[in-house]
VEXVODREN-123709 format. One record per residue (C-alpha): residue in one letter; x, y, z; residue number from 0. Coordinates in steps of 0.2 Angstrom, whole numbers, plus 5000, padded with zeros to 4 digits. Example, Ala and Ser with C-alpha at 12.3 -4.5 7.8 and 13.67 -1.06 7.14 Angstrom:
BEGIN
{'A'; {5062; 4978; 5039}; 0},
{'S'; {5068; 4995; 5036}; 1},
***
This chain:
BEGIN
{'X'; {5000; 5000; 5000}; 0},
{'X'; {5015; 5011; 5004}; 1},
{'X'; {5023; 5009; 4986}; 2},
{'X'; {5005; 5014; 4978}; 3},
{'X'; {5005; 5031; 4992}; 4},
{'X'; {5022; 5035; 4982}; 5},
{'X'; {5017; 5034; 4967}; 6},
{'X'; {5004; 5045; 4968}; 7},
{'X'; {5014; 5056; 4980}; 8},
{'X'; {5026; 5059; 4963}; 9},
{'X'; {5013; 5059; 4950}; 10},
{'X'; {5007; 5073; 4960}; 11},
{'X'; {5021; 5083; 4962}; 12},
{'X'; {5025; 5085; 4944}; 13},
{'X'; {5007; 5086; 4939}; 14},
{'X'; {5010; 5095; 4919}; 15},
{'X'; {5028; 5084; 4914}; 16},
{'X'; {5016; 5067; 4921}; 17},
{'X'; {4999; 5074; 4910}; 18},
{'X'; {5015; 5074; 4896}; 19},
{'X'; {5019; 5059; 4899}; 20},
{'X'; {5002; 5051; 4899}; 21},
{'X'; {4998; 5059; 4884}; 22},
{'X'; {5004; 5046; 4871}; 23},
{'X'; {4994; 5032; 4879}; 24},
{'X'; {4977; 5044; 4881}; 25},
{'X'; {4978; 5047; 4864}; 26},
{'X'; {4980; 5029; 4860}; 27},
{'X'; {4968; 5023; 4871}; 28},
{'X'; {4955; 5036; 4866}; 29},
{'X'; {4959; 5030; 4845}; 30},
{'X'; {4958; 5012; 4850}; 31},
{'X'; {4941; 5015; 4857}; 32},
{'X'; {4933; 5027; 4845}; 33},
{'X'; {4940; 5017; 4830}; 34},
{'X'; {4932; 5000; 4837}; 35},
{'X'; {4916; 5011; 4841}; 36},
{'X'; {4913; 5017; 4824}; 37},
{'X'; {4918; 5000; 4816}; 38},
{'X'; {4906; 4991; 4826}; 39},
{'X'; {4891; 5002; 4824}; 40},
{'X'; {4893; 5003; 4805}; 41},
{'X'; {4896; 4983; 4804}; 42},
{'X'; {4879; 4982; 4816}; 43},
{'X'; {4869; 4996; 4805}; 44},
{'X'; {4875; 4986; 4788}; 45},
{'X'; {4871; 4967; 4796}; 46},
{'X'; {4855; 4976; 4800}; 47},
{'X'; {4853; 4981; 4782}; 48},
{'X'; {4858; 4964; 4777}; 49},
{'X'; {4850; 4952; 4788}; 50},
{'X'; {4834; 4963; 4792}; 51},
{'X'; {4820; 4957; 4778}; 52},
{'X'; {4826; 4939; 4777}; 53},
{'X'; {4809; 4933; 4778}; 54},
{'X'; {4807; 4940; 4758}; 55},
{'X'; {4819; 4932; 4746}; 56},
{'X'; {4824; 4939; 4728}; 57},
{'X'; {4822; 4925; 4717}; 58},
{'X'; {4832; 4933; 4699}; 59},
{'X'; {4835; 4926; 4680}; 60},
{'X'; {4856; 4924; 4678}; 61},
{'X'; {4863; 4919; 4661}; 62},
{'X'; {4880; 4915; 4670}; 63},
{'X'; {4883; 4896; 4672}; 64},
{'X'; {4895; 4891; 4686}; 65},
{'X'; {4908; 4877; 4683}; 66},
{'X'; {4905; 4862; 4692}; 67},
{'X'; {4911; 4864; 4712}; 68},
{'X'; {4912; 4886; 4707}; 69},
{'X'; {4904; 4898; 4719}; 70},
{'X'; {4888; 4905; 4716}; 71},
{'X'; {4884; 4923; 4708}; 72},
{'X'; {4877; 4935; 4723}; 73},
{'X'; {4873; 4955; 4722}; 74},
{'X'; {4891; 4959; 4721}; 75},
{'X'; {4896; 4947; 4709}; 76},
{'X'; {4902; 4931; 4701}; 77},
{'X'; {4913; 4920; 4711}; 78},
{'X'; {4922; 4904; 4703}; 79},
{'X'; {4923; 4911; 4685}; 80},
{'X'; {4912; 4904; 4670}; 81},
{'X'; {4904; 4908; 4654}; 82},
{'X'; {4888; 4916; 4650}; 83},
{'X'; {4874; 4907; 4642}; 84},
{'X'; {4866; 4916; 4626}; 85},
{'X'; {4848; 4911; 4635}; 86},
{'X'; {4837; 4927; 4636}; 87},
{'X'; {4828; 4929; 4653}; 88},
{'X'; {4810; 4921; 4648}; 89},
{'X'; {4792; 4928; 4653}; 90},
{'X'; {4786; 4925; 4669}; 91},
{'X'; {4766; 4921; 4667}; 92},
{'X'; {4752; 4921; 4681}; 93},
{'X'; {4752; 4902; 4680}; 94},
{'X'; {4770; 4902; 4683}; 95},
{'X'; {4773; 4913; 4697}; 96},
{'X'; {4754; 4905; 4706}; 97},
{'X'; {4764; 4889; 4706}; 98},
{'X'; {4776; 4896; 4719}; 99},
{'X'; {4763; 4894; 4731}; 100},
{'X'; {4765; 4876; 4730}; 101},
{'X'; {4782; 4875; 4737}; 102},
{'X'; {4782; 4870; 4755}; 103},
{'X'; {4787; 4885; 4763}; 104},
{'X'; {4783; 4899; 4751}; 105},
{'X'; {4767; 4909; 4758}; 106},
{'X'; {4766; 4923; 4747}; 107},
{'X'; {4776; 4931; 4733}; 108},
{'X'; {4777; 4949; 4724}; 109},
{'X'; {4784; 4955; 4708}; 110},
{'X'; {4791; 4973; 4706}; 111},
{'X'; {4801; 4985; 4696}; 112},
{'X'; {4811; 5002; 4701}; 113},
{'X'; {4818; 5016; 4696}; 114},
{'X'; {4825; 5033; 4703}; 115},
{'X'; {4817; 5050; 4699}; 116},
{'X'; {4814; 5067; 4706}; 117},
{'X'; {4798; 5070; 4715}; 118},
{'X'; {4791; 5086; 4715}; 119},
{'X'; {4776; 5097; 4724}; 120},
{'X'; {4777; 5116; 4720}; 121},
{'X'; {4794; 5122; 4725}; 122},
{'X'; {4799; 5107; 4735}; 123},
{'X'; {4807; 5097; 4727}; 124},
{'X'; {4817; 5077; 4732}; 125},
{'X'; {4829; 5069; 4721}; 126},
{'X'; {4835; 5053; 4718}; 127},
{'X'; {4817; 5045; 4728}; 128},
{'X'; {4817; 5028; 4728}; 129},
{'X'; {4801; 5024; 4716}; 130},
{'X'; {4796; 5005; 4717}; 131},
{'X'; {4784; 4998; 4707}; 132},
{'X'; {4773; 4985; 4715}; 133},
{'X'; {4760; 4971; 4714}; 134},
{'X'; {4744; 4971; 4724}; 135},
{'X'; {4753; 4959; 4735}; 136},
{'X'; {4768; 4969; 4740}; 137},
{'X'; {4757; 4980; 4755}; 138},
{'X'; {4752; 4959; 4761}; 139},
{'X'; {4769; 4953; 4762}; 140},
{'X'; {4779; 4967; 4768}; 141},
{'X'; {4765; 4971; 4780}; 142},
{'X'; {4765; 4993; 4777}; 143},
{'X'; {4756; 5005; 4789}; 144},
{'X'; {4744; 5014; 4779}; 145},
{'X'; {4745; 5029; 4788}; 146},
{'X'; {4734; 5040; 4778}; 147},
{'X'; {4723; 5037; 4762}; 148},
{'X'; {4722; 5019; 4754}; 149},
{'X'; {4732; 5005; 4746}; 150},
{'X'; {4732; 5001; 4727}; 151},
{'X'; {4717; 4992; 4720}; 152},
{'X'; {4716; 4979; 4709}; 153},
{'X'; {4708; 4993; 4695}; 154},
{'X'; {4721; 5001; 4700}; 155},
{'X'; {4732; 4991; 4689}; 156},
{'X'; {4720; 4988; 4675}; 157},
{'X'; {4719; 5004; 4674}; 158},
{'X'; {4738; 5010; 4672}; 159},
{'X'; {4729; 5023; 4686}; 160},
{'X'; {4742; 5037; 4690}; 161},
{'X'; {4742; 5036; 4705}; 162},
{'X'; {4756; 5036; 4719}; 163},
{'X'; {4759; 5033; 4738}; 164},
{'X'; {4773; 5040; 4745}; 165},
{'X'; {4781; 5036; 4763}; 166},
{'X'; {4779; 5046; 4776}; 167},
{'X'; {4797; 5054; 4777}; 168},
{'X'; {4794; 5056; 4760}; 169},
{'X'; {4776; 5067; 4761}; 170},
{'X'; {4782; 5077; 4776}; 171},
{'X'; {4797; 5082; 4766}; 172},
{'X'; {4785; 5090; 4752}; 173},
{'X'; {4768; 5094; 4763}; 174},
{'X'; {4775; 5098; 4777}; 175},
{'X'; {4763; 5083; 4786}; 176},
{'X'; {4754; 5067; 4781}; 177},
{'X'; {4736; 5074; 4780}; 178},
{'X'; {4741; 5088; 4768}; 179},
{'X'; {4748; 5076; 4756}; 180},
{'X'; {4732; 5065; 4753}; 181},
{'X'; {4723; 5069; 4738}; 182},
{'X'; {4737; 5080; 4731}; 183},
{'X'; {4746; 5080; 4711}; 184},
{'X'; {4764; 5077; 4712}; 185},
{'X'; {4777; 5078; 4698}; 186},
{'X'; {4787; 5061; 4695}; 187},
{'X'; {4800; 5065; 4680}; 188},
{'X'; {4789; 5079; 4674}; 189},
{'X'; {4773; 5066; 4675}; 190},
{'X'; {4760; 5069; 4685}; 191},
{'X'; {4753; 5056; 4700}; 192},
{'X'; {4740; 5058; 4712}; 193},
{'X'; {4743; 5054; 4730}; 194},
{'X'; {4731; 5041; 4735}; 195},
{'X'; {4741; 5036; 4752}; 196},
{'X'; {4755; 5039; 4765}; 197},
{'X'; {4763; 5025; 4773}; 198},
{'X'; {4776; 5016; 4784}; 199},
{'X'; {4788; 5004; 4782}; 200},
{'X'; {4789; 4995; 4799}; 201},
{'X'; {4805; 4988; 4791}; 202},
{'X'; {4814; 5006; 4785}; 203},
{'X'; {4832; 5006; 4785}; 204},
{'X'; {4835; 4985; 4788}; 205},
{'X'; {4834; 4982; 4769}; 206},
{'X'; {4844; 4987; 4754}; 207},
{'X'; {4829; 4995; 4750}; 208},
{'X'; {4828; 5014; 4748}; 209},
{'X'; {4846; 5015; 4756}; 210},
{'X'; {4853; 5031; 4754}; 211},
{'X'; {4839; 5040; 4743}; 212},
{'X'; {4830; 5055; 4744}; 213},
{'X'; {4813; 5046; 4749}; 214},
{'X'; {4803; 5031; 4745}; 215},
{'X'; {4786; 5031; 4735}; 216},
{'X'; {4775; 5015; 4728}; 217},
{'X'; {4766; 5015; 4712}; 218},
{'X'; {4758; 5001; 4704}; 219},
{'X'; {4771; 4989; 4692}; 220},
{'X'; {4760; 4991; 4678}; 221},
{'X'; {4760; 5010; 4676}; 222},
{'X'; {4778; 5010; 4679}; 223},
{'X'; {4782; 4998; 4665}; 224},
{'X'; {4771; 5006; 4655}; 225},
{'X'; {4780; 5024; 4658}; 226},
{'X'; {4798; 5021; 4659}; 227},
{'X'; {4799; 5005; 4643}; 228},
{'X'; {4803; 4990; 4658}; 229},
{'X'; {4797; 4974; 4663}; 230},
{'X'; {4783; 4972; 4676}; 231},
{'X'; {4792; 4959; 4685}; 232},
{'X'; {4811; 4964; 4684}; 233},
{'X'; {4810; 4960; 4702}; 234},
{'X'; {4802; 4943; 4712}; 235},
{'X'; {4801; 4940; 4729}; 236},
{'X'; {4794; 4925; 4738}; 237},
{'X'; {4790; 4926; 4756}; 238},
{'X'; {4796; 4911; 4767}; 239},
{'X'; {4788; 4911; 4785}; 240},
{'X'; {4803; 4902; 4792}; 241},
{'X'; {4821; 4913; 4791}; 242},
{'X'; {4830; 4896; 4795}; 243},
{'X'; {4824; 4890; 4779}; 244},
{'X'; {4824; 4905; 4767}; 245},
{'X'; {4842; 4899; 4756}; 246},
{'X'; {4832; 4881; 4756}; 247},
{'X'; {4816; 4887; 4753}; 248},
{'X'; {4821; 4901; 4740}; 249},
{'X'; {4834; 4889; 4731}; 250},
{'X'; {4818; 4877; 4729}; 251},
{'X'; {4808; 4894; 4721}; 252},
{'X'; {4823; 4897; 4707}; 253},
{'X'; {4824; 4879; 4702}; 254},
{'X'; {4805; 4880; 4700}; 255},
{'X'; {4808; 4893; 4688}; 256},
{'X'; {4820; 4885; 4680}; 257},
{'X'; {4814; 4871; 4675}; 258},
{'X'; {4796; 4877; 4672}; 259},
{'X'; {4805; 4891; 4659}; 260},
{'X'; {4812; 4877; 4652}; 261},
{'X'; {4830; 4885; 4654}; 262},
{'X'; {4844; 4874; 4648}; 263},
{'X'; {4862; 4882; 4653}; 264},
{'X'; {4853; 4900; 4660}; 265},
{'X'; {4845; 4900; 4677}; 266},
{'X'; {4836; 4909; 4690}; 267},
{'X'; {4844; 4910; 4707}; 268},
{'X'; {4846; 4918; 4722}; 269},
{'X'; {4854; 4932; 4732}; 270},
{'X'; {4861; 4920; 4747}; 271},
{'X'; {4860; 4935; 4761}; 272},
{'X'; {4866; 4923; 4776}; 273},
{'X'; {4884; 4920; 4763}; 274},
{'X'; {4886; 4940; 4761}; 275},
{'X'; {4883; 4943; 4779}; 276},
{'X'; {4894; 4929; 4785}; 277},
{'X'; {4909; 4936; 4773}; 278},
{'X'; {4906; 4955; 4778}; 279},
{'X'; {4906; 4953; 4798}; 280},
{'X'; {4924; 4941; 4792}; 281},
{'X'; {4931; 4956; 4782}; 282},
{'X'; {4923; 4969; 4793}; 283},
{'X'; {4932; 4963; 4809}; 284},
{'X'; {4947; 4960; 4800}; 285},
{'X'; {4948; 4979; 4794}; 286},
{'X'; {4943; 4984; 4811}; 287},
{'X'; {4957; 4976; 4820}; 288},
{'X'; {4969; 4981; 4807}; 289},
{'X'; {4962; 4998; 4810}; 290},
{'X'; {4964; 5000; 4827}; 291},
{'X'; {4981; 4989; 4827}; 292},
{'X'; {4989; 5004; 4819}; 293},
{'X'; {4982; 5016; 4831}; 294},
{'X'; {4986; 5005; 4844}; 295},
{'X'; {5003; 5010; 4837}; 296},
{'X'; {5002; 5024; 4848}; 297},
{'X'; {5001; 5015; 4864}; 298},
{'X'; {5018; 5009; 4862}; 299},
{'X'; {5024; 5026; 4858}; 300},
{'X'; {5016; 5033; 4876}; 301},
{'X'; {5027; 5016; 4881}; 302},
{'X'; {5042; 5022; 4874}; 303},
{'X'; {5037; 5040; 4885}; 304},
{'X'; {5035; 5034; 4899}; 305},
{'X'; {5049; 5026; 4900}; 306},
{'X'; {5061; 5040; 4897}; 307},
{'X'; {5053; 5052; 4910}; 308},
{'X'; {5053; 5035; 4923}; 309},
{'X'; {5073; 5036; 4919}; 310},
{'X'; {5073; 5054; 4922}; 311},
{'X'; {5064; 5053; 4938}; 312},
{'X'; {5076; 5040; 4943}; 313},
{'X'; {5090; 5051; 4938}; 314},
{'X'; {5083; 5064; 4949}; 315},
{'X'; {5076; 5055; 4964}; 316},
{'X'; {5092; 5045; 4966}; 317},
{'X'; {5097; 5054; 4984}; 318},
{'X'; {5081; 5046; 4990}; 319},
{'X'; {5081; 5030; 4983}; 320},
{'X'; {5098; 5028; 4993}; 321},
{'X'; {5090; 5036; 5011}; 322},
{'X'; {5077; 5022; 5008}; 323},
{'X'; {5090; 5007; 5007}; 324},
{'X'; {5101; 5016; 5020}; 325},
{'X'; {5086; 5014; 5030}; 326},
{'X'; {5083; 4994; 5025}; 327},
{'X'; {5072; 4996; 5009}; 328},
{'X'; {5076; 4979; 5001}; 329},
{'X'; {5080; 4981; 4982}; 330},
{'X'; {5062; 4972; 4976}; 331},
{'X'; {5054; 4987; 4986}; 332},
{'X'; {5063; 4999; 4976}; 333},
{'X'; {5057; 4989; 4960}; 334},
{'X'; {5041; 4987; 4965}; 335},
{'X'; {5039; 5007; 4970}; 336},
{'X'; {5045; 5011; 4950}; 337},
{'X'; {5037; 4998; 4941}; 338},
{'X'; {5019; 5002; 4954}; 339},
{'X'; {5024; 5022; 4949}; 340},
{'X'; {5025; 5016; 4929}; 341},
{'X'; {5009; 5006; 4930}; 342},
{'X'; {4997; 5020; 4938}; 343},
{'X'; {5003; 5033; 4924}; 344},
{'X'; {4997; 5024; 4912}; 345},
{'X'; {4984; 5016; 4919}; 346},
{'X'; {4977; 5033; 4923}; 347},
{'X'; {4983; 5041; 4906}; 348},
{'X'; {4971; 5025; 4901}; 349},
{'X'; {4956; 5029; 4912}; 350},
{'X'; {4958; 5048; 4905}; 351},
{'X'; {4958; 5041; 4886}; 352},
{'X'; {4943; 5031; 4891}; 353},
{'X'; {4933; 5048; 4896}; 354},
{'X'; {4939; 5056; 4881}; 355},
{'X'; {4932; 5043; 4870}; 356},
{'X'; {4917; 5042; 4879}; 357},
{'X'; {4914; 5059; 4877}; 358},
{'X'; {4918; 5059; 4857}; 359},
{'X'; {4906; 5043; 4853}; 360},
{'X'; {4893; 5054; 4864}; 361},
{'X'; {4895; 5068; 4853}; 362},
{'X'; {4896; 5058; 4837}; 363},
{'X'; {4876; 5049; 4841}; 364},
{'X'; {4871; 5066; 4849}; 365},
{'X'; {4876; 5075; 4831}; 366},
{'X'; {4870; 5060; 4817}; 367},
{'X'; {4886; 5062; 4812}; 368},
{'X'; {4887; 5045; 4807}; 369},
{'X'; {4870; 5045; 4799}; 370},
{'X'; {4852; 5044; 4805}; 371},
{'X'; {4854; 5025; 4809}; 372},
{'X'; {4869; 5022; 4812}; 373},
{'X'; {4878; 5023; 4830}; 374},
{'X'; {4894; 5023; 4837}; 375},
{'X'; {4896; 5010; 4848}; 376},
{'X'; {4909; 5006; 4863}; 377},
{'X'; {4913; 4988; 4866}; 378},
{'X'; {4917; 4983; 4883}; 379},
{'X'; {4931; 4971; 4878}; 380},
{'X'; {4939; 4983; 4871}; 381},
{'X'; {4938; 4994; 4886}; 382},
{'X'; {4943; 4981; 4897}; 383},
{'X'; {4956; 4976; 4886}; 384},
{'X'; {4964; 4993; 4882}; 385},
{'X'; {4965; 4998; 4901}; 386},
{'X'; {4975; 4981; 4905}; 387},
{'X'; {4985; 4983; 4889}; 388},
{'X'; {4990; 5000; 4897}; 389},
{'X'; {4995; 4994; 4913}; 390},
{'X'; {5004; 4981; 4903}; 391},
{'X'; {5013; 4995; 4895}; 392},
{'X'; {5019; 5002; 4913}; 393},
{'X'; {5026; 4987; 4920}; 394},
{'X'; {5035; 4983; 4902}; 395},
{'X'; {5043; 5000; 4900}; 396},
{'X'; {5045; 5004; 4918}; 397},
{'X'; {5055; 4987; 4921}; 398},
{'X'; {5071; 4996; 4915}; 399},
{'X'; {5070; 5013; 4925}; 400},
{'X'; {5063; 4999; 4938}; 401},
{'X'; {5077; 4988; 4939}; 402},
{'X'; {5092; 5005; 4936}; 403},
{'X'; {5084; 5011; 4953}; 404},
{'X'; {5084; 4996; 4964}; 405},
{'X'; {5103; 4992; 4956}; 406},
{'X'; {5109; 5009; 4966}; 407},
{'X'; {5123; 5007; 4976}; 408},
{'X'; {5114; 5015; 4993}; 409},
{'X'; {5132; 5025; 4999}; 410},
{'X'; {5135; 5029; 4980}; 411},
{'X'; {5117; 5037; 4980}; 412},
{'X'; {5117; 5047; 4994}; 413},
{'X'; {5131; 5055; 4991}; 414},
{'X'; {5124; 5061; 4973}; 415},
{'X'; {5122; 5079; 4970}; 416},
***
């Protein structure tokens, strides 16, 4: 207890050369910390984004054929090399897509198109909105609050009706609120749509869907085929009740397709979410640890610090040490008392970093500044881990001022000037 009252006792009396000193591991501490944060609320936000609709899988044509024992395609690519069949995508009848509903599994299904535009009302415009075109079944399966007005009706897509419903980030950015939107004409690409609805999406910000936009609106597929010159079903989805089954149950809903298409080399297939995320949370903690590896660099430099002002002070204090052995300190209390005084500098330089990166990730969620849903987040490992690693630091570069000290020769020491 005595060796931890001298510590102090000197850390104290040289408060600004031991804030100096500390300064190297506060600042590593603190980059550790904040680096680790931001990397683990970005890899949660884009798992979430991943992994948040599994319940709907995209079922889409591919003219790519694998070699034999070659990964599969996925939304960022081919893997395995190949060659690409000259089989154009087929057309998808009623008949087709109804026998979906046979597959054990499958409850529902939707088809859709998209496309990006600039939605206008008045003066207020929104660029780059998110339009999706949809089937009647789309508001079943992904289960939207209809906040305001009504859902598309089946005449509604006979009809090629113009007709639009917008979300509600979306309608308050042009109206100002949801009620004000209803029953109003807005500009899409110079076209004009009524707004028939406003809704939610209890799922917004979990799916690829709408990710970095300037809104998201719905209008039946059929008009927007019909406006733009595209297929009514560029996209499929076919909802499977059970998420532990979706890659089984979806891969079941593509080889339907297949072979009722009657597709010889092409294929339809699926984006296999659970792979992606797998392989992203592998890359994403690698880049994170290499990350904060190199600003972890920094620790060792606050090391290297510490050490040379622990030299110094032995340098100075070296009449005392030799009045302590004069007066029976063994040569392990001397140690002890050095490598204790090296161990609570940076330990405390540590606690102070800790503060200070508390404080930053605060302000970061306070301020968005990572985006509206994504937030920093501090891991308590790495807290724990970066306050014993700094106390590692003090008793591995404090050994040598440590061992100089409790080496003194007691008679040579006190007669030091």
């Amino acid at each position: 207890m005595e060796n931890w009252k001298f510590a102090l006792k000197s850390i104290l009396a040289h408060k600004m050369r031991s804030l100096l000193t500390m300064l190297g591991i506060i600042i590593g501490v603190a980059s550790v910390v904040i680096i680790v944060a931001m990397g683990n609320g970005m890899s949660r936000s884009i798992e979430k984004s991943l992994a948040g609709d599994q319940n709907n899988v995209q079922v889409y044509f591919t003219s790519y054929i694998a070699p034999e024992g070659a990964g599969s395609t996925g939304i960022f690519g081919s893997i395995g090399g190949g060659e690409v069949s000259m089989e154009e995508e087929p057309d998808l009848t009623d008949s087709m897509l109804q026998g979906l509903l046979e597959i054990d599994g499958i409850s529902n299904y939707y088809i859709s198109n998209s496309n990006m535009a600039e939605v206008s009302f008045g003066n207020k415009k929104a660029e780059n909105v998110n339009i999706n075109g949809v089937s009647q079944s789309y508001f079943t399966v992904k289960e939207f609050e209809i906040l305001a007005g009504r859902q598309f009706t089946a005449n509604d897509y006979s009809r090629f009706s113009r007709i639009i419903m917008l979300d509600v980030a979306l309608a308050e950015k042009l109206f100002g609120s949801i009620e004000a939107s209803l029953n109003q004409t807005v500009s899409v690409n110079d076209n004009s749509y009524l707004v028939v609805g406003v809704y939610k999406d209890p799922k917004a910000g979990t799916a690829l869907y709408g990710m970095n936009s300037g809104g998201n609106a719905v209008m039946t597929n059929t008009q927007l085929a019909a406006e733009i010159g595209m297929k009514e079903n560029s996209g499929l989805y076919v909802h499977v009740d059970d998420v532990s089954r979706a890659g089984e149950v979806g891969q079941a809903a593509a080889d339907y397709l297949t072979r009722v298409t009657g597709l010889k080399e092409a294929r339809y297939n699926i984006y296999d979410m659970s792979a992606m995320l797998d392989e992203f949370k592998s890359q994403m903690s690698g880049v994170t640890m290499f990350i904060g590896a190199v600003a972890g660099i920094s620790l060792l430099v606050g090391g290297i610090g510490v050490m040379n002002i622990m030299l110094v002070s032995v340098t100075e204090r070296t009449r005392e040490i030799g009045l302590r052995k004069a007066l029976g300190a063994t040569r392990g209390n001397i140690l002890m008392q050095f490598l204790i005084e090296a161990m609570v500098l940076t330990t405390l330089g540590g606690a102070i970093g800790l503060a200070i990166a508390q404080a930053i990730v605060f302000l970061l969620n306070a301020s968005k500044a990572m985006g509206e849903t994504m937030t920093a987040e501090i891991s308590i490992p790495v807290v724990l881990g970066s306050l014993a690693f700094s106390a590692a630091v003090g008793i591995v570069f404090g050994v040598l001022p440590a061992n100089k000290a409790s080496k003194l020769d007691p008679i040579e020491a006190l007669r030091y000037e």
